[in-house]
MARMI-392225 format. One record per residue: residue number from 1; residue in three letters; x, y, z of N, C-alpha, C in turn. Coordinates in Angstrom, 2 decimals, padded with zeros to 5 digits. Layout:
residues N
{site NUM; ala; {X; Y; Z}; {X; Y; Z}; {X; Y; Z}}
...
//
This chain:
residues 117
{site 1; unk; {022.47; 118.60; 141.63}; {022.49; 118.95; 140.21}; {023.83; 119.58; 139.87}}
{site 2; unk; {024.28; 119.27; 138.97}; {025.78; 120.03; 138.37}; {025.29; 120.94; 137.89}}
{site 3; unk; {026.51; 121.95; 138.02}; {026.63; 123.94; 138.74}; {026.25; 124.20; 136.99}}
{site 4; unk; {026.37; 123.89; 135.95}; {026.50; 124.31; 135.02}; {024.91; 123.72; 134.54}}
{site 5; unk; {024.00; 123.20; 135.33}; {022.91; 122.92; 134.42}; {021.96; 123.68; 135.63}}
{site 6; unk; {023.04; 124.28; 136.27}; {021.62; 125.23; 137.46}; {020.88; 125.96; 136.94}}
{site 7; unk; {021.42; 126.78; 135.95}; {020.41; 127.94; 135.59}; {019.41; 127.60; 134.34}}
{site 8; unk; {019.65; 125.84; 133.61}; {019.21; 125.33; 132.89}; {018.72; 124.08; 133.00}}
{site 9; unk; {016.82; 124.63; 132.51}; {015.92; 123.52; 132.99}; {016.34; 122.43; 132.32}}
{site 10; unk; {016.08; 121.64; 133.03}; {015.74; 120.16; 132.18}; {015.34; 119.59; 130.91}}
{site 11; unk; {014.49; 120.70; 130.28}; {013.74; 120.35; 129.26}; {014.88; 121.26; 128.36}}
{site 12; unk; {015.44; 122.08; 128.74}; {016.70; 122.58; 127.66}; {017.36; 121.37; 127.27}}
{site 13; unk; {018.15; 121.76; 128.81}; {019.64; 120.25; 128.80}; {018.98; 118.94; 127.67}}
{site 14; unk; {017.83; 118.34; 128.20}; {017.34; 117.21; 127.30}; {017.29; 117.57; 125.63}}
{site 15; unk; {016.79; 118.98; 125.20}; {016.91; 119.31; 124.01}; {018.23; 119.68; 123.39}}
{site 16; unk; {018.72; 119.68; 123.83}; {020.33; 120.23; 123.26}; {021.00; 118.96; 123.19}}
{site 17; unk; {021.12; 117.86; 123.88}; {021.55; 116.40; 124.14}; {020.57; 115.70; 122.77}}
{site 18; unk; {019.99; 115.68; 122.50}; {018.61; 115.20; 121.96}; {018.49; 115.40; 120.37}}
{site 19; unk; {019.33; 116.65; 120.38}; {019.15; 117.88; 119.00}; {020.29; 116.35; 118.30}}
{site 20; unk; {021.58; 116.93; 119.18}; {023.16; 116.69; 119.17}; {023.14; 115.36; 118.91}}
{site 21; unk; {022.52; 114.05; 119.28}; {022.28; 112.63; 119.44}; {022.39; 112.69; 117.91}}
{site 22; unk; {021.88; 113.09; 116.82}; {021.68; 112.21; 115.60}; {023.14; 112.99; 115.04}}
{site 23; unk; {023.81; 112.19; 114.01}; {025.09; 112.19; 113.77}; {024.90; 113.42; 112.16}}
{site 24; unk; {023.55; 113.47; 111.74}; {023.62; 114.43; 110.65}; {023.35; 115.67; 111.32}}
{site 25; unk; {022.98; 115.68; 112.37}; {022.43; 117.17; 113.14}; {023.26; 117.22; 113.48}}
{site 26; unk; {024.82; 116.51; 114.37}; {025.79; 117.11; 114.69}; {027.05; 117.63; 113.39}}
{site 27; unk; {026.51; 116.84; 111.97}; {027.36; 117.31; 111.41}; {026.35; 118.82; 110.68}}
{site 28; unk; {025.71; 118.90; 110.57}; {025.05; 120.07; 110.25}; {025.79; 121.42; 111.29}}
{site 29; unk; {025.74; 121.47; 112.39}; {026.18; 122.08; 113.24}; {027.77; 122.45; 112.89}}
{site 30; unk; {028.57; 121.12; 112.99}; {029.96; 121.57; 112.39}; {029.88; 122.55; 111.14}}
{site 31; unk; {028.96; 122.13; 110.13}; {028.98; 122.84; 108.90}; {028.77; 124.30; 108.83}}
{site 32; unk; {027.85; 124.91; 109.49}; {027.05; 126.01; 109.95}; {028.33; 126.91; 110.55}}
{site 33; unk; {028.90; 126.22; 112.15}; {029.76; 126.66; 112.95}; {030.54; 128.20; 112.02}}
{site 34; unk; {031.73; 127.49; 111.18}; {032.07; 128.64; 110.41}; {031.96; 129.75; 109.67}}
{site 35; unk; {030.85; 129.50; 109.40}; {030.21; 130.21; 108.13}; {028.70; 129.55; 107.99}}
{site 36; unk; {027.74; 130.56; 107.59}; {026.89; 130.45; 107.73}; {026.06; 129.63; 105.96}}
{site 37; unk; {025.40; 128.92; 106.22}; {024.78; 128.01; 104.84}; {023.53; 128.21; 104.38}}
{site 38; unk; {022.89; 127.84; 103.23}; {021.75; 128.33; 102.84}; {021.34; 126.52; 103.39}}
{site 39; unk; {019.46; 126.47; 103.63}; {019.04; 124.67; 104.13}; {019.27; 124.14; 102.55}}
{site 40; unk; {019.59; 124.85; 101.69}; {019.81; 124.29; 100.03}; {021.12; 124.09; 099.82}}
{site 41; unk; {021.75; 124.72; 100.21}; {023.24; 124.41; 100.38}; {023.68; 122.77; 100.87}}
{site 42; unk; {023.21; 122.79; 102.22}; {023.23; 122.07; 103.40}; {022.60; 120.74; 102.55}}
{site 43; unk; {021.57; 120.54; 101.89}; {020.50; 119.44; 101.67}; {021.72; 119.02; 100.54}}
{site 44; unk; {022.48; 119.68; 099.18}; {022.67; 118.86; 098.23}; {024.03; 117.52; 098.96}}
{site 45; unk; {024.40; 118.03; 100.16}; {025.52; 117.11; 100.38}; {024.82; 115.75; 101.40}}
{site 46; unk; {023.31; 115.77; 101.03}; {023.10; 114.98; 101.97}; {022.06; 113.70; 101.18}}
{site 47; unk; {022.13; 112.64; 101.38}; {021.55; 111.61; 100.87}; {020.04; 111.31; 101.31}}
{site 48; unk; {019.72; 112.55; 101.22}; {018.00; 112.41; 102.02}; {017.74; 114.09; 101.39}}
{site 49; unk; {016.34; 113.83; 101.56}; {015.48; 114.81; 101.13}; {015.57; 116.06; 101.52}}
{site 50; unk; {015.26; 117.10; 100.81}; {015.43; 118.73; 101.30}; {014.71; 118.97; 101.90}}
{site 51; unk; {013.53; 117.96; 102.68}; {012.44; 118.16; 103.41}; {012.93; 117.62; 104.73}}
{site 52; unk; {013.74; 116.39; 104.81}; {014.67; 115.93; 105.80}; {015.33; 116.87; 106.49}}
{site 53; unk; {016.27; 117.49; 105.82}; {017.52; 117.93; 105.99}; {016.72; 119.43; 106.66}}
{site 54; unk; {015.88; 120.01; 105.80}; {014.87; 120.54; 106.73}; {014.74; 120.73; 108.30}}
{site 55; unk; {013.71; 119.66; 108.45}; {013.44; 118.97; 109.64}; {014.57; 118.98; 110.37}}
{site 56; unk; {015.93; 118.47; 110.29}; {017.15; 118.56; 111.30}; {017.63; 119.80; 111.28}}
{site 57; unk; {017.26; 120.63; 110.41}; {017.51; 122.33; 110.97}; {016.96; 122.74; 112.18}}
{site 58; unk; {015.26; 122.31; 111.68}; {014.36; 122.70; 112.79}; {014.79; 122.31; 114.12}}
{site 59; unk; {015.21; 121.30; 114.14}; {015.49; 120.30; 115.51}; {016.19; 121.37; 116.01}}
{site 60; unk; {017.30; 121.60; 115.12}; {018.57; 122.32; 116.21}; {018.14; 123.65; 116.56}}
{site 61; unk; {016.81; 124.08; 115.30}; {016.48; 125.55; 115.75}; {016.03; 125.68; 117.32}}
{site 62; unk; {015.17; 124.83; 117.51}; {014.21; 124.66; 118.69}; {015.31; 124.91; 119.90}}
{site 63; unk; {016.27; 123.59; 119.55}; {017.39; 123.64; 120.50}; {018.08; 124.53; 121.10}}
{site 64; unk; {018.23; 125.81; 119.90}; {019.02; 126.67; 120.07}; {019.95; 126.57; 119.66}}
{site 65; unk; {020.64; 125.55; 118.85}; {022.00; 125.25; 118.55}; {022.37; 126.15; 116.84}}
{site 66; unk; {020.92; 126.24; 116.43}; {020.75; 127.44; 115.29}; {020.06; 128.01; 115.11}}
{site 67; unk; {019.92; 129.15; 114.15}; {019.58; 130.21; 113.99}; {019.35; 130.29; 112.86}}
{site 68; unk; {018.48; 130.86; 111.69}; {018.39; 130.97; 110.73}; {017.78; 132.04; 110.03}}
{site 69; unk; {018.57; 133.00; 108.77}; {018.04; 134.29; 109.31}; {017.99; 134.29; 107.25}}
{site 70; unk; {016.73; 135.11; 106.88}; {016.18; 135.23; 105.72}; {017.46; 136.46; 104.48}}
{site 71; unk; {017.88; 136.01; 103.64}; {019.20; 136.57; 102.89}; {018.11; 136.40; 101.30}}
{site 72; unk; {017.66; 137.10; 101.18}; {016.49; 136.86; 099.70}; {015.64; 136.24; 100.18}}
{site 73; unk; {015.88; 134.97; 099.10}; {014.91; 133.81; 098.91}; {015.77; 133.10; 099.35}}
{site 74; unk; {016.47; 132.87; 100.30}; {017.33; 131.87; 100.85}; {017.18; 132.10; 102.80}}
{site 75; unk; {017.36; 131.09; 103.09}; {017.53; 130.95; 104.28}; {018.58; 130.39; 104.83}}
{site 76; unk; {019.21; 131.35; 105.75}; {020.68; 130.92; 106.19}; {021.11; 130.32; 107.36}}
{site 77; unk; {021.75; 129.44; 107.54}; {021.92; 128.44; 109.15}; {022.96; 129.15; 109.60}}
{site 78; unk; {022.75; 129.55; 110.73}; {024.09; 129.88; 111.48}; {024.04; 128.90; 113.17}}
{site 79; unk; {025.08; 128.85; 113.21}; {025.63; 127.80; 114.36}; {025.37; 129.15; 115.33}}
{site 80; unk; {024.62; 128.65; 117.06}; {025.28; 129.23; 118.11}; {025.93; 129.36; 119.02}}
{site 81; unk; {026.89; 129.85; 119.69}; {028.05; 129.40; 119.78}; {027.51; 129.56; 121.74}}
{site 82; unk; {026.64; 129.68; 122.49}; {026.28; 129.91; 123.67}; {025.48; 128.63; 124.13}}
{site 83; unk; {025.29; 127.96; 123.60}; {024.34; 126.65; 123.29}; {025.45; 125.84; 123.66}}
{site 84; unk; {026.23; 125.85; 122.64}; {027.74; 124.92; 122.63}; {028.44; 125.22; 123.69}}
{site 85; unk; {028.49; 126.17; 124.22}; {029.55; 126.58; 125.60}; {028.96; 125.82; 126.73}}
{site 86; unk; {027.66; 126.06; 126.94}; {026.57; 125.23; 127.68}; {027.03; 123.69; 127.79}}
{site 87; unk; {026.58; 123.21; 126.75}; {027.34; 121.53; 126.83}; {028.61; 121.35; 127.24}}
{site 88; unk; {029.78; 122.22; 126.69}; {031.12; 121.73; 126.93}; {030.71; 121.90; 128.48}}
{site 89; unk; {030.44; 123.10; 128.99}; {031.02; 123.54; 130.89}; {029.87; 121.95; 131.14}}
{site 90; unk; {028.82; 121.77; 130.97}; {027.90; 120.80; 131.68}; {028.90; 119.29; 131.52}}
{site 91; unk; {029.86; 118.93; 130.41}; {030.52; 117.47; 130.56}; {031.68; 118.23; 131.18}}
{site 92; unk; {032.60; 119.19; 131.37}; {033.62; 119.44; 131.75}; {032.98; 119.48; 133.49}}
{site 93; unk; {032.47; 119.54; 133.69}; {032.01; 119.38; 135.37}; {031.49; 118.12; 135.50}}
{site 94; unk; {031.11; 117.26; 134.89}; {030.93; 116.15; 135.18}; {032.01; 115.03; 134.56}}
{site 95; unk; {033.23; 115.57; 134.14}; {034.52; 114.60; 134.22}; {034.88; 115.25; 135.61}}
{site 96; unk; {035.22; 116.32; 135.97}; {036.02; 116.62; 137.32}; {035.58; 115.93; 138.28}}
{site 97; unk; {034.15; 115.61; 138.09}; {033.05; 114.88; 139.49}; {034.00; 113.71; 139.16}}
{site 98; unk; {033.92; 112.77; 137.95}; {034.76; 111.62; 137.91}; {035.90; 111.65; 137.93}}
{site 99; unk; {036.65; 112.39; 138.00}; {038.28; 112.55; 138.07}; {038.53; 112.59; 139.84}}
{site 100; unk; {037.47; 113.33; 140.45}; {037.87; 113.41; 142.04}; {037.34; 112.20; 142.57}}
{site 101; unk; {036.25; 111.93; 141.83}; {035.82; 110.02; 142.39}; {037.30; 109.22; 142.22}}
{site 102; unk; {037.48; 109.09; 141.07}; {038.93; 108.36; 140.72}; {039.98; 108.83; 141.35}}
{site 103; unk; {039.80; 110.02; 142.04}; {041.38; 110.30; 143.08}; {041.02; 109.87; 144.35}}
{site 104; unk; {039.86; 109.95; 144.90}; {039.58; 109.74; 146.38}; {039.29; 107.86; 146.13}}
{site 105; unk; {039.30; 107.22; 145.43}; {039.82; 105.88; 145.32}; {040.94; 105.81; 145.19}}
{site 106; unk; {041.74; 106.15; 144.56}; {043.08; 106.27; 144.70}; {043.95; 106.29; 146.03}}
{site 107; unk; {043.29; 107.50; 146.71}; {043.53; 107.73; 147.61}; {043.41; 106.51; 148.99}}
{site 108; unk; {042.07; 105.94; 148.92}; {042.01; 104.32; 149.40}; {042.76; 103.56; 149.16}}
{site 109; unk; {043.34; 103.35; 148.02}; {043.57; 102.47; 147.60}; {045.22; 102.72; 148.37}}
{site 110; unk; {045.51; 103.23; 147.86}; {047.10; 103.69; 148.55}; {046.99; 103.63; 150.04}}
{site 111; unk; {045.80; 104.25; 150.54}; {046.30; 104.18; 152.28}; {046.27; 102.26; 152.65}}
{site 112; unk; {045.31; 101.78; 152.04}; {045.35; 100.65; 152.41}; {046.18; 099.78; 151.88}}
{site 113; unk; {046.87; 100.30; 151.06}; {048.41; 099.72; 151.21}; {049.39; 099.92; 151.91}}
{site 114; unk; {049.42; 101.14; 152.82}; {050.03; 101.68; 153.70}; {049.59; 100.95; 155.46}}
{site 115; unk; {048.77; 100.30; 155.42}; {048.01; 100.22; 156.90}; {048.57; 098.62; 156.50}}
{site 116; unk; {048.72; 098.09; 155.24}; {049.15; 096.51; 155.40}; {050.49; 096.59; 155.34}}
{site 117; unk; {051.59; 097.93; 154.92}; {052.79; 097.07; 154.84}; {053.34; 097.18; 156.27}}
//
């Protein structure tokens, strides 16, 4: 198992991958990231329902990827930023796995050019 999904079950990793997969939940997330949005805010820039746009809050809530915290009669999205660190270290360890695959071929590849000339 890669070092960065040790201390994180399966059923996280799959939810955070899962949340992130649909392209309005990852842009919701960008949106949030900076500054925090009301789900009314968030819904008028979106071509689907405030019941939709909803629903892909929830997703990311579950996930962990947000947070949403009561400001009146409004409810506010905030991005979390420990969720996101999570994913980057989990693909940044699994390019190095492929970067040292791709050197220790390399590495073949060169000696056995060396053993034919």
């Amino acid at each position: 198992m890669i070092n960065g999904m040790k201390g994180l079950l399966d059923d996280e990793a799959d939810a955070l991958f899962q949340a992130l997969a649909d392209r309005t939940r990852r842009d919701i997330v960008r949106r949030v990231a900076g500054e925090g949005l009301s789900v009314s805010d968030l819904a008028a820039d979106y071509d689907m329902s405030f019941a939709a746009v909803q629903k892909h809050v929830a997703v990311l809530e579950r996930a962990g990827l947000v947070t949403k915290r009561r400001v009146g009669k409004r409810q506010i999205a905030h991005a979390e930023v420990g969720p996101l660190r999570t994913i980057r270290s989990m693909l940044a360890e699994l390019e190095d796995q492929w970067v040292e695959r791709v050197q220790r071929i390399d590495d073949l590849l060169a000696g056995d050019e060396q053993a034919g000339s």
